[in-house]
N, C-alpha and C positions, 0 to 999 in steps of 0.2 A: 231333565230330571225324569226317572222310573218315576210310569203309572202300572197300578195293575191293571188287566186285560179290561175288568168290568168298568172300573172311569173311564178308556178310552173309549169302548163301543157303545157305551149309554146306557141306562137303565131299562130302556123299552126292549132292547135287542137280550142283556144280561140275562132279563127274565123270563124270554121266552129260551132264551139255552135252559137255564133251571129245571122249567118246567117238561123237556123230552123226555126225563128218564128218570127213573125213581132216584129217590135217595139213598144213599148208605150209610154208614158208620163203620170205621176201620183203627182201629187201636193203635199206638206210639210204633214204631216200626215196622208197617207193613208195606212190602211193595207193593205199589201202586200199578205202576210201567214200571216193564223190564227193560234194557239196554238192546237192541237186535232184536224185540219179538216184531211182528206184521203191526204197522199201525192202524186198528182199525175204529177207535173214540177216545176222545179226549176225556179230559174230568173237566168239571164245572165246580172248583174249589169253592164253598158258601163259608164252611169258617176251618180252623185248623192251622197248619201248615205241613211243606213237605221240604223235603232237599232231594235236592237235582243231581246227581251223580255221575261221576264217567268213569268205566271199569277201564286199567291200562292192558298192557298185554300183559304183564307177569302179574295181573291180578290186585295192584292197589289201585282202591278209589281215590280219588278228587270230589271233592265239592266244588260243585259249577255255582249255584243258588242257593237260596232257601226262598221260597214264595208262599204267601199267606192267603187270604181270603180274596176271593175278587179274579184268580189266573185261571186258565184253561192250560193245566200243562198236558202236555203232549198233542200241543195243535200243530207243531212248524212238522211232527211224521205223517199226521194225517192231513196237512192240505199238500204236503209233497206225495205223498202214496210210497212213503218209503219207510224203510225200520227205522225203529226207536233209536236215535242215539244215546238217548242218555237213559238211566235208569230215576224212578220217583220213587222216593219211599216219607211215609208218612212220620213228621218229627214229632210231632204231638196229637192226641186222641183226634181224628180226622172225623170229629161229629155231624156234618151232611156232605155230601157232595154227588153227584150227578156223573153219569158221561153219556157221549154222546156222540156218532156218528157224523163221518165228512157230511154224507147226505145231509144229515139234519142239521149240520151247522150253514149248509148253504141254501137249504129249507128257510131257516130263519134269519136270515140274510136277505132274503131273496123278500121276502114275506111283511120287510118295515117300508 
């Protein structure tokens, strides 16, 4: 059965992701992640949701996902050090979330 990212790694580790980097707020359809830019932090989704997208070559999307409160999307570009496969855009008012840096996700990793 899908857990989100936060059940699996605990609440000890979820809140110090949290706490790296400020918070934001980003309105019903904004990119998030782009598809191909550099991976360089994840988001630390607290509430909202996003869909996870894959652009084709002639240009239609697919829905890969939608993920809610609890994910780090865009973590499998920055623990690989490779571009974004997919594109994140925000489905609903994207009221906190975080990102955060390889470094610092292996900072707080390192650090329970």
């Amino acid at each position: 059965m899908y857990q989100p990212h936060a059940t699996v790694i605990g609440d000890t580790l979820w809140a110090r992701l949290k706490a790296l980097a400020p918070q934001r707020v980003r309105p019903a359809r904004s990119v998030l992640l782009r598809q191909g830019d550099p991976a360089t932090h994840v988001i630390v989704l607290e509430s909202g949701s996003t869909l996870i997208t894959l652009a084709g070559a002639s240009g239609e999307r697919t829905l890969l996902a939608v993920r809610g409160a609890g994910e780090l999307p865009g973590e499998l570009a920055v623990l690989d050090s490779q571009p974004r496969t997919a594109t994140v855009i925000a489905a609903a008012l994207y009221l906190s979330s975080s990102s955060t840096s390889h470094q610092d996700l292996a900072a707080a990793g390192r650090s329970m």
